[in-house]
C-alpha positions in Angstrom: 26.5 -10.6 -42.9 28.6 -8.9 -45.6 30.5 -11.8 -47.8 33.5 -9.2 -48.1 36.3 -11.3 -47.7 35.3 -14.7 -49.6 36.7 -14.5 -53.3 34.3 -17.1 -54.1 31.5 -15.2 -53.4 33.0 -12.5 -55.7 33.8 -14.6 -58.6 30.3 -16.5 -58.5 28.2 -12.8 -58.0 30.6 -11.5 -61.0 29.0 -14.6 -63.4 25.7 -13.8 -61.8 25.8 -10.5 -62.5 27.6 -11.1 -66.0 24.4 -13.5 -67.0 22.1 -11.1 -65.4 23.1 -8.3 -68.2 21.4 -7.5 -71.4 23.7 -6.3 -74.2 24.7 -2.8 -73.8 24.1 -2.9 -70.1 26.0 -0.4 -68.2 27.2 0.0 -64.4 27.2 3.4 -62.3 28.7 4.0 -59.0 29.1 6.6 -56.3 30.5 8.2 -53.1 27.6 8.6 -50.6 26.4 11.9 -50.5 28.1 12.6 -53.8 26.4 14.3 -56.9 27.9 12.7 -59.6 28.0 9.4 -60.9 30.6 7.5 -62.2 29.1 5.3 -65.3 30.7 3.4 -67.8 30.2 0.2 -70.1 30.4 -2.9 -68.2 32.9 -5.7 -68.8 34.4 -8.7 -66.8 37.3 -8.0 -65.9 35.7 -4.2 -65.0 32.8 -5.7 -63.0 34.9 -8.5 -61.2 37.7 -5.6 -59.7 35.0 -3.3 -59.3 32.6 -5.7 -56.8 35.8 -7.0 -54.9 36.5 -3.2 -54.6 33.1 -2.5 -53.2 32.7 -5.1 -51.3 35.9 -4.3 -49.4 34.6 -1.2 -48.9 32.3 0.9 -46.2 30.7 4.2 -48.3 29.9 3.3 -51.4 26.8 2.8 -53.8 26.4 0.1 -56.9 23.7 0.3 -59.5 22.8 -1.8 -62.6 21.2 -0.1 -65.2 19.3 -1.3 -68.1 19.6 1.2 -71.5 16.8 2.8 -70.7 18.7 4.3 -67.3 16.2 1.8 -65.3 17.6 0.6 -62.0 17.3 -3.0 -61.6 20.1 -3.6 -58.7 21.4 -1.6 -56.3 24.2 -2.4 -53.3 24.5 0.0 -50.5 27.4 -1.5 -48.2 25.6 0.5 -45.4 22.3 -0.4 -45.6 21.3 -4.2 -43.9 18.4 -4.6 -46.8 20.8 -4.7 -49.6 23.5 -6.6 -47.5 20.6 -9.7 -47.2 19.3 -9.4 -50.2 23.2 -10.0 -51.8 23.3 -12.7 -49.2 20.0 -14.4 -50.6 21.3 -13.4 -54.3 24.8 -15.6 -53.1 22.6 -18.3 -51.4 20.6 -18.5 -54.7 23.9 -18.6 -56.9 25.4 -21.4 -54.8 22.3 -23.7 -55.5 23.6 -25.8 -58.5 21.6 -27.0 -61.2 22.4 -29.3 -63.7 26.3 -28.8 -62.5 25.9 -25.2 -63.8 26.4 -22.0 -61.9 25.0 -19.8 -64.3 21.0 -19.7 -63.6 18.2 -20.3 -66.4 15.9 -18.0 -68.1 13.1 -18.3 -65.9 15.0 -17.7 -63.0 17.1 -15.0 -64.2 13.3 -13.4 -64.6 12.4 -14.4 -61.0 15.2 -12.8 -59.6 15.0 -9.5 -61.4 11.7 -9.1 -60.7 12.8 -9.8 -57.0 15.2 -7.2 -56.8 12.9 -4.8 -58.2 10.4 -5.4 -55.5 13.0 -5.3 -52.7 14.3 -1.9 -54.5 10.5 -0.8 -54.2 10.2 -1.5 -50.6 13.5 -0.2 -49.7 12.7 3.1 -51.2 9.2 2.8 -49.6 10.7 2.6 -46.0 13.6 4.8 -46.1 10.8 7.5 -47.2 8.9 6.4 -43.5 12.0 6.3 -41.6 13.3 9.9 -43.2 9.6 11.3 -42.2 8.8 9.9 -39.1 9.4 11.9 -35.9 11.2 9.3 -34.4 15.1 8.3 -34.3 15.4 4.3 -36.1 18.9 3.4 -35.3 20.8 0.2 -35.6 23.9 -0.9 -33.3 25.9 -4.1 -33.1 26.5 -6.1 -29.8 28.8 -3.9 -28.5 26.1 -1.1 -28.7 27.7 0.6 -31.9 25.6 2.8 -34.2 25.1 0.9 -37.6 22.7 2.9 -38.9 21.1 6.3 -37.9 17.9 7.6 -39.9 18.1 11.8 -41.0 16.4 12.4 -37.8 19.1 11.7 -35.6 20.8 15.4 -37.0 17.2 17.0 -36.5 16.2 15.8 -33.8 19.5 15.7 -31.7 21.6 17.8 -33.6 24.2 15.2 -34.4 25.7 14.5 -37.3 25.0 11.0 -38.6 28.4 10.7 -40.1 30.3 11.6 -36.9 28.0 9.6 -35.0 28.4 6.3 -37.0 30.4 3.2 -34.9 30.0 5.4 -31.7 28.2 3.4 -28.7 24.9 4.4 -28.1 25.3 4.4 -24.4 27.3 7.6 -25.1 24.3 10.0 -25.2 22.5 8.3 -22.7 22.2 9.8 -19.0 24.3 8.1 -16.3 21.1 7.1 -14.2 19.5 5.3 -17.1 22.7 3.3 -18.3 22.4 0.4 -15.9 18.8 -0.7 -17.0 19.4 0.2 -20.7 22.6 -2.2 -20.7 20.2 -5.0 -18.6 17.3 -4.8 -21.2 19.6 -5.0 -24.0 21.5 -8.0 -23.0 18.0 -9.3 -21.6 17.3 -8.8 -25.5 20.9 -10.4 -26.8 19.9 -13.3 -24.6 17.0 -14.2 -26.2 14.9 -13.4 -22.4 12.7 -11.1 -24.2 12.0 -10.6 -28.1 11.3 -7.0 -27.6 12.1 -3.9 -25.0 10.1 -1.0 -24.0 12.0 1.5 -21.9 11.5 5.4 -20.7 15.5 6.9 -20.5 17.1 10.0 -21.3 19.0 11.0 -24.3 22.0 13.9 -24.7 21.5 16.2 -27.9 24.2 18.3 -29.5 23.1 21.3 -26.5 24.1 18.5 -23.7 20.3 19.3 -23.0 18.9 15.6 -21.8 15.6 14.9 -23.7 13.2 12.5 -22.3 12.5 9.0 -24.9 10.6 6.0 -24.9 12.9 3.4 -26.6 11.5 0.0 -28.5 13.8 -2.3 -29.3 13.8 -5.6 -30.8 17.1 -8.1 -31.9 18.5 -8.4 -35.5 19.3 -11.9 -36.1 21.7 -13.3 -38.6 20.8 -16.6 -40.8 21.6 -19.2 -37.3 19.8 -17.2 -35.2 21.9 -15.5 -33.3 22.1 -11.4 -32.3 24.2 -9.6 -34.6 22.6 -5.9 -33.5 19.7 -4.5 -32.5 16.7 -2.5 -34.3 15.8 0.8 -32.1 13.2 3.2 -32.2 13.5 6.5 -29.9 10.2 8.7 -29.6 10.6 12.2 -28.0 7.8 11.8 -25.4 8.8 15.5 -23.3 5.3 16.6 -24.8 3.6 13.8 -23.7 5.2 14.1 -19.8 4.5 17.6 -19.9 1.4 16.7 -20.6 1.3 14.0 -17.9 2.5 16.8 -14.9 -0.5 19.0 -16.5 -3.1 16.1 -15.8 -1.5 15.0 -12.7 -1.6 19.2 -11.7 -5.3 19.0 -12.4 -6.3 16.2 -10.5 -4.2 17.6 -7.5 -6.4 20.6 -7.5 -9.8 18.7 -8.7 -8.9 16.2 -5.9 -8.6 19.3 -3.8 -11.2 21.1 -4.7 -13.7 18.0 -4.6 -12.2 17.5 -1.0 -13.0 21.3 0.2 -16.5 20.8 -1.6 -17.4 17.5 0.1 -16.0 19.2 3.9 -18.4 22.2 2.9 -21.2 19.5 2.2 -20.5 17.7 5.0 -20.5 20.4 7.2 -24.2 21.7 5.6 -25.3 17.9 5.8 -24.3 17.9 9.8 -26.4 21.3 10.3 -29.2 20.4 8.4 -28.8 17.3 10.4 -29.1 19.4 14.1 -31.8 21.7 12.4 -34.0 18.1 11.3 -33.8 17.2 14.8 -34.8 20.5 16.6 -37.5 20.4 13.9 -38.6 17.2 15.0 -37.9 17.8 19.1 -39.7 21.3 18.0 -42.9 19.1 16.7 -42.9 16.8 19.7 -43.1 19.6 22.0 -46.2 21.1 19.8 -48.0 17.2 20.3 -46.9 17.6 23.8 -48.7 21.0 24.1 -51.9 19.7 22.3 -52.1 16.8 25.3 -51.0 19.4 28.4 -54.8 19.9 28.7 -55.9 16.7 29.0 -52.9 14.9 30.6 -53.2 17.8 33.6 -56.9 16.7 33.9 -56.3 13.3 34.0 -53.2 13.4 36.6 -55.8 16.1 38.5 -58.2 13.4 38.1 -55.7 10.7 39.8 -54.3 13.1 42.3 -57.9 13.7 43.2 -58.9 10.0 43.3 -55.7 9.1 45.7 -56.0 12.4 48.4 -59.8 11.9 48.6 -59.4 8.0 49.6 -56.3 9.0 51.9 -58.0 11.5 53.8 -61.0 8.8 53.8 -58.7 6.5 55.2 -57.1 8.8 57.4 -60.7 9.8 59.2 -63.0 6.7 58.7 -60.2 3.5 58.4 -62.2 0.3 59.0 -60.7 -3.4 58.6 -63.9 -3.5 56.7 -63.0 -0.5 53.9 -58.9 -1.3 54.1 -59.0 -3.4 50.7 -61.2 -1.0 48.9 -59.1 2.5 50.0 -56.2 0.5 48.6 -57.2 -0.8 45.5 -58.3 2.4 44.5 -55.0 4.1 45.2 -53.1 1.6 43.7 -55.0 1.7 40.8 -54.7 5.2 40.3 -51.6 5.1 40.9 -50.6 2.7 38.5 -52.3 4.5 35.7 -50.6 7.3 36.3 -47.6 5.3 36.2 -48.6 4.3 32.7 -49.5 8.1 31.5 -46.0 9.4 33.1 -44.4 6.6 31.1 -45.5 7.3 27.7 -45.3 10.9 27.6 -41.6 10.1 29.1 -40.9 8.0 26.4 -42.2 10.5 23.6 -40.8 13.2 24.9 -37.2 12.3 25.8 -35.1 14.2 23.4 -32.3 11.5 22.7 -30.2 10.7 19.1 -32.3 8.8 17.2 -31.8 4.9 18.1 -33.8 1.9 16.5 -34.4 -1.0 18.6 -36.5 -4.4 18.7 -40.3 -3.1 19.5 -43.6 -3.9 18.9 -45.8 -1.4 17.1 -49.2 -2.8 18.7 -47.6 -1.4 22.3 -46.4 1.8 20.6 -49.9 2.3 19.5 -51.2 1.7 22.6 -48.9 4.0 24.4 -49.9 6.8 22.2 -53.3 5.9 22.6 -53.0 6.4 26.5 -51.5 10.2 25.9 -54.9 11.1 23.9 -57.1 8.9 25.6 -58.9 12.2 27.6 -58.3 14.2 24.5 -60.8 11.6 22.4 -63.1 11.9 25.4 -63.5 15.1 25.3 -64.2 15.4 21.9 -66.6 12.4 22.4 -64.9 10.5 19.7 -64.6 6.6 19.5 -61.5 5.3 19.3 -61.4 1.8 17.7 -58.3 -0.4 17.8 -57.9 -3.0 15.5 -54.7 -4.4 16.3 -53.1 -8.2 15.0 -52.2 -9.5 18.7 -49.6 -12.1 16.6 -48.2 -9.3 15.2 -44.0 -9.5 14.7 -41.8 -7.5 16.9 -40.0 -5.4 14.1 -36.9 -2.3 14.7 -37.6 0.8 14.7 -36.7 3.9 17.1 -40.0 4.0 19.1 -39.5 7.8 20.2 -40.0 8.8 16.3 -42.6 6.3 15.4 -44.8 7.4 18.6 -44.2 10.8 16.8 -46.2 10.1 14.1 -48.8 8.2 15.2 -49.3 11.3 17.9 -49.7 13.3 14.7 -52.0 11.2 12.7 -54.1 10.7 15.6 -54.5 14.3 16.4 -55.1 15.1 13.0 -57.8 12.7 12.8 -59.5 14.0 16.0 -59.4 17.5 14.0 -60.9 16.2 11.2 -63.4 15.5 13.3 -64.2 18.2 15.4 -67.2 19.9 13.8 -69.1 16.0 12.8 -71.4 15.7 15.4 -73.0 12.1 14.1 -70.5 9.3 15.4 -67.3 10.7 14.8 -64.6 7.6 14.7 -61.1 6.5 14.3 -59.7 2.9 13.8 -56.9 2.2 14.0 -55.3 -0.8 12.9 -51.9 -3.4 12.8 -51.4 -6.0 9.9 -47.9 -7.2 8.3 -47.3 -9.1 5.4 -44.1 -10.8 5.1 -42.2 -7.6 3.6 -43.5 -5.3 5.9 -45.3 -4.0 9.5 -48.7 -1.7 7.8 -50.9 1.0 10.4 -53.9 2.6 9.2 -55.3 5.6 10.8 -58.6 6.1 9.1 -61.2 8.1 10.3 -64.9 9.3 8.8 -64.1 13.2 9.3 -64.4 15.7 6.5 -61.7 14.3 4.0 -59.2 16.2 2.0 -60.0 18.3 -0.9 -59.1 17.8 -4.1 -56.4 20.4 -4.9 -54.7 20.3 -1.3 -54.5 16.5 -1.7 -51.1 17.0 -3.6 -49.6 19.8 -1.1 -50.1 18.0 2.4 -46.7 16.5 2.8 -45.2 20.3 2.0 -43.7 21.7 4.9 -45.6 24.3 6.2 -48.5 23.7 4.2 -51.7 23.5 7.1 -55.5 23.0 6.6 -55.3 24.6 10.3 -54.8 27.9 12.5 -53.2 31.0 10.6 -52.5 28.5 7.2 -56.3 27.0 6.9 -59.8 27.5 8.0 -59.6 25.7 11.6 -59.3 27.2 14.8 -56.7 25.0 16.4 -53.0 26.3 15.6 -51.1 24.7 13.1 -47.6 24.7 11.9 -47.4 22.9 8.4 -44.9 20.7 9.6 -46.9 17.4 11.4 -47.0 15.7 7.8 -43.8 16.4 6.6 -41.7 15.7 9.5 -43.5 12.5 9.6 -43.1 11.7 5.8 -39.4 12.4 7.2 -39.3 10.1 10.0 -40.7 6.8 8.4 -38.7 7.6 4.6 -35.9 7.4 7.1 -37.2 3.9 8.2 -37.2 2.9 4.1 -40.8 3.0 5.1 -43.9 4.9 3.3 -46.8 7.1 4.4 -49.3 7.8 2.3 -52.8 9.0 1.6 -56.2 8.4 0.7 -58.9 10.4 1.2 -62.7 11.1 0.0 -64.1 14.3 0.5 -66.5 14.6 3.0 -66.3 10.5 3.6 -63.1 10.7 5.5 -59.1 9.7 5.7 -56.6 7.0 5.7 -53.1 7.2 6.6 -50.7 4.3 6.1 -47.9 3.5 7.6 -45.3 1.0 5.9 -42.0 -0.2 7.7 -40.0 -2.6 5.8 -39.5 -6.0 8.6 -35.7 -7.4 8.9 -34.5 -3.3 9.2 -30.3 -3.3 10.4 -30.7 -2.1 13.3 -27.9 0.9 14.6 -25.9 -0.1 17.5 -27.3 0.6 20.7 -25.8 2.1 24.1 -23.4 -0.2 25.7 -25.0 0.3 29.4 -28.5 -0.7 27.8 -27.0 -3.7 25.9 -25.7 -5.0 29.2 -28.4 -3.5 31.4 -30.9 -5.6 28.8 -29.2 -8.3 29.3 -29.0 -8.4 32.9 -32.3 -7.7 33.3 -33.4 -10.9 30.7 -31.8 -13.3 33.1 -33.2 -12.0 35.9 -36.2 -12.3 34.7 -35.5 -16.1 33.9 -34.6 -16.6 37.8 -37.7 -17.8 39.6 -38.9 -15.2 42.0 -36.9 -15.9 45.4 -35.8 -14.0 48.6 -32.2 -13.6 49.4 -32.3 -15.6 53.3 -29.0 -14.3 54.6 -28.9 -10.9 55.9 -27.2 -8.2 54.0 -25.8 -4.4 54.7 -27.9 -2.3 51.9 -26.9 1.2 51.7 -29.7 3.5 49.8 -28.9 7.0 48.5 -32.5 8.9 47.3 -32.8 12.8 47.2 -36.5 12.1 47.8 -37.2 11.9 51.5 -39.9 10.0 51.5 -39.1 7.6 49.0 -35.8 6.4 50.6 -38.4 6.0 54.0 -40.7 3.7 51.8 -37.7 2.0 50.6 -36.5 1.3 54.2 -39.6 -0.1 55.7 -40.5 -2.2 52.6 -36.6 -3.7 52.9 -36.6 -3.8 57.0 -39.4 -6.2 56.9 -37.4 -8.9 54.8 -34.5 -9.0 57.3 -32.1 -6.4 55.7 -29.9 -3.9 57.5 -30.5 -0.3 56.0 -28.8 3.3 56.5 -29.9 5.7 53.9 -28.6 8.7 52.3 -30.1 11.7 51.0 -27.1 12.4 48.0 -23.8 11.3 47.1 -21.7 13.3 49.7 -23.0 11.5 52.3 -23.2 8.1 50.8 -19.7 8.4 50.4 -18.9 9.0 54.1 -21.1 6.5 54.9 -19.2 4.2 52.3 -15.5 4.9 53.7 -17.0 3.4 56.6 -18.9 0.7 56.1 -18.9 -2.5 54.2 -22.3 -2.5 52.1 -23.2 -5.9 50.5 -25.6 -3.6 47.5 -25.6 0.0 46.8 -29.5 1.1 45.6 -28.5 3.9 43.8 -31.1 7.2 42.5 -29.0 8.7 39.1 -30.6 12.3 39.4 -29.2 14.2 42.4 -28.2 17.4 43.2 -24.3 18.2 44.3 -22.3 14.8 43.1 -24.7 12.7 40.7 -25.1 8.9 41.0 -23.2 8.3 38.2 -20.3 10.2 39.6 -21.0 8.5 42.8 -20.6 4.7 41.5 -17.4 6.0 39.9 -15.9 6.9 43.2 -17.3 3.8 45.2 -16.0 1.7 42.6 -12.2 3.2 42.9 -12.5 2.3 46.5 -13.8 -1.1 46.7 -14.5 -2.1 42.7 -16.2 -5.2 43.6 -19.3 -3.4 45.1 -22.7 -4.5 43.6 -24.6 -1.7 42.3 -28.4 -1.4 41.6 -29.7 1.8 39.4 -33.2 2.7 41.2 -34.1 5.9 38.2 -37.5 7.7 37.4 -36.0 8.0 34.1 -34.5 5.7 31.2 -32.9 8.3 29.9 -30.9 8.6 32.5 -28.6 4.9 32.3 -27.4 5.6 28.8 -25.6 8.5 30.3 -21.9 7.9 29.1 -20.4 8.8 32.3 -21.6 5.4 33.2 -21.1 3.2 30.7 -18.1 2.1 32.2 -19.4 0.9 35.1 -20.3 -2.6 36.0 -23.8 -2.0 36.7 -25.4 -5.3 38.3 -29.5 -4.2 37.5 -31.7 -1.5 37.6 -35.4 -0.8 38.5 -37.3 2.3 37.1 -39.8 4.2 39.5 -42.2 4.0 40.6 -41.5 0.2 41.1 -43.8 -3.3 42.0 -42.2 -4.3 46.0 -42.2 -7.8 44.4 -40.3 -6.9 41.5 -37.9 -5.1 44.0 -37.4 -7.9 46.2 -36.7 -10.4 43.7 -34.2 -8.1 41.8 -32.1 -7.7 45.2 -32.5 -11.7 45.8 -31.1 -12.1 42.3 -28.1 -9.8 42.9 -27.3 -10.5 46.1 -27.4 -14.4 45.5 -25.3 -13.9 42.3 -21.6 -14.2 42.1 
């Protein structure tokens, strides 16, 4: 605050000054902006008018000057520095001692050595604030301009004359007054100590420039706002530059997008060509086995006719047991054989569920079993019985034991002394192990390193043997279990023989399986907890079969337990049949021509949803059809079926709710 209008201030900063001055000191004054100098000699009377003159006044410069020309005071009524330093110069001369107002020696010397440092520092900063690219302005509470630094002309235009006691709200854009006014008074209010704010500013072209304003509150000697100190930064560069990065990543974002559809899209195909490959490979092991699977279904064929044309022209009450042990022995192992090829060649989306690789091995086993014979190799399993059930998609894992397997037996095909293979179960508590090992003629040295390369072969057109090969078997396998987080690998002696192992990490997340097999599992798992009973009421059954003599065998085995029967041979007729009956269970085949099972439960179920249905399928493929996973399916049996098994299933159903 500028002590303009107490005459005791002047007349106690005239003595100051007045006891300040060596001899011959002299006083110089001028207009701002002016050129010349007004000097002459100092006396009282001079110096007392002169500083009530300037003190009155608004543009006007004092200096004190030693004989030497030497600044040692200047007052600039503009500037805020010299203002509080003539406050703290009063605040010093009104701080008696001894009863005196004029100050000491030593003090005189502290105080002119204080002004020349303040002088220094002004200079100092005015040379920042005249260089810096940034507009440092002052303004009262009424958001009047008390000071404006040079660049406020070359920056804006403006000239800081003309500009001076205009309100900075002036130049700034209409949509950035409201918050500019609430942060300042936030700042007048003591709220915040200092403001940081992005607005918009009008130069001398009425072009609107974008700023970043800081501003923090000048305070007088209580404490309370007298103005505010503002710095204004042109930041149209740095937004610029903000659109040209926010441009980039658009078209980065963009271009990432199109490159991760185009990778997608190769990942899906390479996806469909992986399976083909691996349905491809499955249909080569299934090719390898047609041989020996025809002989051994000729075998069974032959075993069954020959007993049933026995039977047919010699039956005894003495033979009856034996003809029919035989056939239902055959029959059963042709049961298992149909099974396991079934399950490794069904051509499904690869699905992991809860298994046990000791049965896997031992369906696999079954497919080569004539193969081996053949070839009059012993087979040797050496599997842990206690072994843990683990997950794993069966279909893929029977894959590439098939191919091991089958390997081995070529390995082994020119050793005439003992040829073997074990094969063998173990875990540990990381992991499920299988070792194929056999004592053929090894690997050599520089293939061991190229045998998981796709179409790299030791057999056929790629290698020295005379069974066709395709150079994919190990690397479609090294496939299958790397998918599993498994490993396969090799050891081999040349000329001693080969070991294959098979890793599968236990406690692997299992994908989510078909709803229809969730529930069907289910189902079937408390069934199978129901002690085995016969329904003792009698029931309507209705049975649709496209095989004629199965939907006989079906009626006879049923008759005899007291049921009432009317089959049909497909889904037109059952449906007839079904408008005009009441049927207590529906055995239902899946695969028939004209209107499919599936299609056929649909419509039954629209008519009278409360109908029990039981799935009797040669295929388990077949119930994860989607066109029946909607349906409330009450059980199913696969062919060809145990009578008991049958029975009870239709007890269970029936007697169920």
């Amino acid at each position: 605050m500028k002590p303009r209008s107490n005459p005791d201030n002047k007349q106690l900063f005239t003595n100051y000054i007045l006891d300040l001055l060596p001899e011959n000191m002299r006083f110089t004054s001028a207009e701002p902006d002016e050129e010349k100098f007004r000097t002459q000699d100092i006396s009282p009377e001079f110096l007392q008018n002169y500083i009530h003159e300037i003190m009155q006044s608004s543009d006007k410069y004092m200096f004190l000057t030693n004989h030497a020309n030497e600044v040692i005071f200047k007052y600039d009524v503009m500037d805020d520095t010299s203002n509080h330093m003539l406050q703290e110069i009063m605040r010093d001369i009104n701080t008696p001692k001894n009863n005196r107002l004029i100050p000491d020696h030593s003090l005189r010397r502290i105080i002119y050595q204080r002004i020349n440092e303040i002088f220094d520092s002004e200079n100092k900063y005015r040379f920042l604030l005249e260089h810096l690219e940034v507009l440092v302005f002052t303004c009262d509470t009424n958001y009047n301009f008390t000071f404006l630094s040079s660049q406020w002309n070359k920056m804006l235009g403006y000239s800081k004359q003309e500009s001076l006691n205009t309100c900075f709200l002036d130049y700034v854009h209409v949509n950035d007054i409201h918050i500019v006014r609430e942060k300042m008074a936030r700042l007048f209010s003591h709220s915040e100590k200092i403001m940081n704010l992005e607005y918009h500013i009008r130069d001398a072209q009425t072009q609107w420039k974008p700023h970043l304003l800081s501003a923090t509150p000048i305070l007088n000697m209580d404490g309370s706002p007298v103005g505010m100190l503002v710095v204004s930064r042109d930041i149209i560069e740095q937004k610029q530059l903000r659109q040209q990065m926010q441009s980039f990543n658009e078209q980065l974002e963009q271009k990432v997008r199109e490159r991760t559809e185009e990778i997608n899209s190769a990942y899906d195909e390479l996806k469909k060509i992986n399976t083909k490959l691996i349905q491809s490979e499955k249909m080569a092991g299934i090719g390898e086995l047609c041989s020996g699977i025809a002989h051994e279904f000729n075998n069974i064929i032959g075993i069954i006719k020959a007993y049933a044309e026995f039977a047919q022209q010699h039956f005894t009450e003495k033979n009856f047991n034996k003809l029919i042990d035989a056939v239902l022995l055959s029959s059963n192992r042709a049961t298992k054989i149909t099974k396991s090829l079934l399950s490794f060649a069904r051509r499904i989306e690869p699905q992991r569920e809860l298994a046990n690789i000791n049965e896997t091995i031992e369906e696999v086993l079954l497919l080569l079993e004539t193969e081996f014979k053949k070839s009059n190799i012993t087979v040797i399993p050496d599997l842990n019985r206690s072994i843990s059930s683990n997950i794993y998609d069966i279909g893929q894992i029977e894959q590439v034991l098939l191919n091991l397997l089958v390997n081995a037996k070529h390995a082994l095909e020119n050793r005439n002394d003992d040829p073997k293979i074990i094969i063998s179960s173990s875990e540990t508590e990381d992991y499920i192990q299988v070792d194929v090992i056999d004592n053929g003629i090894g690997i050599k040295k520089e293939n061991f390193d190229k045998i998981f390369q796709p179409f790299f072969s030791t057999k056929g057109a790629y290698g020295k043997s005379k069974l066709p090969g395709t150079g994919l078997g190990l690397s479609v396998s090294l496939g299958i279990i790397e998918n599993h987080q498994g490993t396969l690998t090799v050891d081999s002696i040349e000329n001693k023989g080969t070991t294959f192992t098979i890793r599968l990490p236990k406690r692997y997340k299992a994908s989510p399986t078909n709803n229809i097999q969730k529930i069907l599992h289910e189902k079937e798992r408390a069934a199978k907890t129901e002690p085995i009973r016969k329904y003792k009421r009698s029931a309507n059954i209705l049975i649709v079969d496209d095989e004629e003599y199965l939907r006989n065998a079906l009626c006879d085995i049923l008759s005899v337990e007291g049921y009432t029967l009317i089959a049909a041979e497909n889904g037109e007729n059952a449906l007839k049949l079904f408008n005009h009956t009441r049927f207590d269970l529906v055995l239902m085949d899946l695969m028939m021509p004209g209107i499919d099972g599936a299609e056929t439960i649909k419509i039954m179920r629209s008519i009278r949803p409360d109908t029990k249905v039981i799935i009797v399928s040669g295929s388990s493929h077949a119930i994860s059809d989607s066109s029946i996973e909607q349906n409330d399916i009450q059980g199913v049996i696969f062919k060809p079926f145990d009578i008991e098994e049958l029975i009870s299933k239709i007890s269970y159903v029936l007697d169920k709710e």
